[in-house]
N, C-alpha and C positions, 0 to 999 in steps of 0.2 A: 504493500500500500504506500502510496505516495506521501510527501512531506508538505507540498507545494499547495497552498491556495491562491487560484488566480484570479484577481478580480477587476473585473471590465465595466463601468459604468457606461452607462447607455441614455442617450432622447432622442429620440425620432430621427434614426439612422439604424432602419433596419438590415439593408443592406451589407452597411461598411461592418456593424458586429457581426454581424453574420461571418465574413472575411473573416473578424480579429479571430471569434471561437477556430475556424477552418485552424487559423494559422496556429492556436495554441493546440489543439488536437492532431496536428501533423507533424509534432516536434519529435525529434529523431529521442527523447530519453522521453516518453511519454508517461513511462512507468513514476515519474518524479512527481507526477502533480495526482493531489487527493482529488482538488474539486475546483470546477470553474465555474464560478460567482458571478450572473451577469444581473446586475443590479438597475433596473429598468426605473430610470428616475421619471415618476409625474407622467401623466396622461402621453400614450405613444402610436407608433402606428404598425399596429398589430405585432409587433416584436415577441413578446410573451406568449400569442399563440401561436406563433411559427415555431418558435423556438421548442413548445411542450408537445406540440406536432411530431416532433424529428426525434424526438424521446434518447436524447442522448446521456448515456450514463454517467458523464462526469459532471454534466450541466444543471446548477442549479437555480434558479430563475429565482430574485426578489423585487419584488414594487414599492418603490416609495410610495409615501403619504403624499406628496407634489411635485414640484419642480425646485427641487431640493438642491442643484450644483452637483459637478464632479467631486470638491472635494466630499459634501455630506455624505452623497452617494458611496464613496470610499470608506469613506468610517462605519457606514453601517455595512459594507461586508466585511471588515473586518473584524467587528464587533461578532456578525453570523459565521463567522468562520472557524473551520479546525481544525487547518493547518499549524505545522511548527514553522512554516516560513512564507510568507506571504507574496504574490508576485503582483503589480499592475501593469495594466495593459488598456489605454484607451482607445474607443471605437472604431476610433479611424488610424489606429497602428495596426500595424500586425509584426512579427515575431518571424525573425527568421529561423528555419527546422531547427539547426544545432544549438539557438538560444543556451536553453537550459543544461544540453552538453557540457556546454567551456563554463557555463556560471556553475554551475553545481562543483565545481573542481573546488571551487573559494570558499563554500559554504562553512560556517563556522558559528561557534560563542564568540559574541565582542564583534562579528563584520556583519555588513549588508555589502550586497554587491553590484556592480551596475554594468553598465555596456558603451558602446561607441553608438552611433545609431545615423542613419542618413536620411535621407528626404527622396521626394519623387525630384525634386529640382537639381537637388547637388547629395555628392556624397561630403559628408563633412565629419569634423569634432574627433576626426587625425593627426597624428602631425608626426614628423621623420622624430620624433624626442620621442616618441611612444613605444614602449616593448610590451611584453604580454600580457601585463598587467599593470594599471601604475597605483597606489596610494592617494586620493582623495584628500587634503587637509580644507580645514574650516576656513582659511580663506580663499582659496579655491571655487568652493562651495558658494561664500559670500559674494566674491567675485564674478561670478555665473563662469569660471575657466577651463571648467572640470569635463563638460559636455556632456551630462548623464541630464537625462531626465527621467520622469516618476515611469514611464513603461518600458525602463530599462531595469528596473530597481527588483531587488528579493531582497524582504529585508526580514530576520526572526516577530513573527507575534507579536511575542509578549515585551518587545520593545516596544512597537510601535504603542502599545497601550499604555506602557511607560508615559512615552513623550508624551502622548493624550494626542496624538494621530494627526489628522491635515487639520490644520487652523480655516476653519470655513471660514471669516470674515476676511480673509483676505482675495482680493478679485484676483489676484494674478499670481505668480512664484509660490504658491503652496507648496511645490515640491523642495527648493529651495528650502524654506523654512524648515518642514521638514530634517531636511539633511542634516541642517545645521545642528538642531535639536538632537538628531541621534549620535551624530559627531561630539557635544557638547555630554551626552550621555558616558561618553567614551566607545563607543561604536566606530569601525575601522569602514573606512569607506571603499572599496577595490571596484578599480574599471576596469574590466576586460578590454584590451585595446583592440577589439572587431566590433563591425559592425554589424551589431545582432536584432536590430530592431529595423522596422519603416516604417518613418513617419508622413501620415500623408497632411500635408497641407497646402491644400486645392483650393477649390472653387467655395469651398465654408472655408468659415471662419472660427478661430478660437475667441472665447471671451479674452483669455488669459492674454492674447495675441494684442491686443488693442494697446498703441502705446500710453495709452491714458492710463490703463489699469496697473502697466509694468509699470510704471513710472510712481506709482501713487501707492501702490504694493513693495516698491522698491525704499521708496522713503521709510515704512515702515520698518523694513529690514533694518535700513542703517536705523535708525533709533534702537531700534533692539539689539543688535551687535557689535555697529562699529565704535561704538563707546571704551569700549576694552584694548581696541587696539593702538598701534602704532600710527602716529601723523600720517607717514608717509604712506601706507597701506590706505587714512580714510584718503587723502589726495589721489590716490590710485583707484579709487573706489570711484570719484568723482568723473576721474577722466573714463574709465570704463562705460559708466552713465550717458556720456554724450555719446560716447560710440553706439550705444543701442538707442538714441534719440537721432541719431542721424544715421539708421542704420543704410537707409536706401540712396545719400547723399554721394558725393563723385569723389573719387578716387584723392584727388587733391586734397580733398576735404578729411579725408582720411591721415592723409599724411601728418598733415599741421595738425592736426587731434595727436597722431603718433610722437609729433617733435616733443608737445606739451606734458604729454607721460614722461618721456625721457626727462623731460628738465626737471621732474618734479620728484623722482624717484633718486632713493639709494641704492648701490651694484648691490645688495644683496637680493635685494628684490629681482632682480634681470629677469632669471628664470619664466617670472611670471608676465614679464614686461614681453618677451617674445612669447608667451603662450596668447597673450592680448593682440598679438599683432598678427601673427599665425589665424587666431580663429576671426579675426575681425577689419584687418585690412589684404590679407595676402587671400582669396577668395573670387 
């Protein structure tokens, strides 16, 4: 019997879950996962009875009380879950076969694990500094430099109920928050450096995606974290910021953002100064 609870939050996209289940039910260690949790948030379009149609034995279908968000949706499978190690996966991802293969190697007391993950547009969140695996730190994390996001992630249970699980009040970076919190637990954070998810971002939108939301979700971060740290890290925090505000801006405009990091940072930071430049100007 498996370890793995995989939970997929779902609104009116019956199609694209439909995908995500294919793609967690086609993974080459299938024996790994107890149960797939598709958590059908608020009024949908017939998803729940397709889904109890196809009568598949891993699948377990729950209904919110409404239009409850991805993260509430998340807590409440996790909360029904009973799994020792909990996977996400949303709607519009799907999982490539060997996923669970290469993360199950890390699995551990004290880690969560995550992955490398690409897009229908570009393959990304590489870089030549990457080996099999790298170590995740808290500013990392804070820094969004890490390139894991929540449907890359297995992380033990009885953590996440620790931390008290995704912060619904925040519109955007939940996973982030997250991270930080099971980091700050003492929790070891491991990327697999492949690219074991896809993420589709098409023709929908994410709420999360809106730069109003990151930006205002982002604030709240630095209040909650960057207080502890180093000058030079919040200054790095800052310049990062306008790179995801001018994510769509020209090349130029990239650059003189890249000058302003450099002017502002100490060489011990480098490391992270070219992982910023790497995922944010060289693309």
């Amino acid at each position: 019997m498996g370890e793995i609870s995989v939970i997929i939050p779902t609104h009116n996209r019956l199609l694209k879950v439909l995908r995500s289940v294919v793609s967690v039910l086609e993974q080459d260690s299938l024996s790994l996962i107890k149960e797939i949790m598709v958590v059908v948030d608020g009024k949908d379009d017939n998803t729940i009875e397709v889904l109890s149609a196809l009568k598949l034995d891993l699948v377990k279908i729950i209904e919110t009380s409404g239009d409850l968000g991805g993260g509430a949706a998340r807590n409440i499978g996790i909360t029904a879950s009973t799994g020792k190690y909990i996977a996400f996966l949303d709607d519009d991802d799907v999982w490539m076969p060997d996923k669970l293969k290469y993360q199950s190697e890390y699995l551990a007391d004290g880690v969560f694990v995550g992955s490398a993950y690409s897009t229908r547009n570009k393959v990304s969140k590489l870089s030549i500094f990457d080996k099999e695996y790298s170590v995740v730190g808290v500013v990392d994390i804070l820094l969004h430099t890490h390139g894991v996001s929540p449907s890359t992630i297995i992380v033990p249970r009885e953590a996440l109920l620790e931390v008290g699980m995704f912060d619904v009040k925040l519109k955007a970076n939940q996973g982030r928050d997250l991270f930080i919190r099971l980091s700050q637990r003492g929790l070891t954070l491991k990327k697999v450096c492949r690219q074991l998810v896809m993420q589709d971002q098409g023709e929908h939108s994410r709420i999360s995606s809106s730069i109003e939301n990151r930006c205002e979700a982002h604030a709240i971060l630095r209040e909650r974290y960057l207080s502890g740290l180093s000058g030079y890290i919040r200054r790095l925090d800052l310049v990062k910021t306008s790179f995801v505000q001018v994510n769509n801006k020209s090349l130029m405009h990239r650059i003189k953002l890249s000058m302003m990091l450099l002017k502002s940072l100490r060489l011990e930071t480098f490391s992270l100064v070219l992982k910023l430049l790497w995922r944010n100007l060289i693309r």
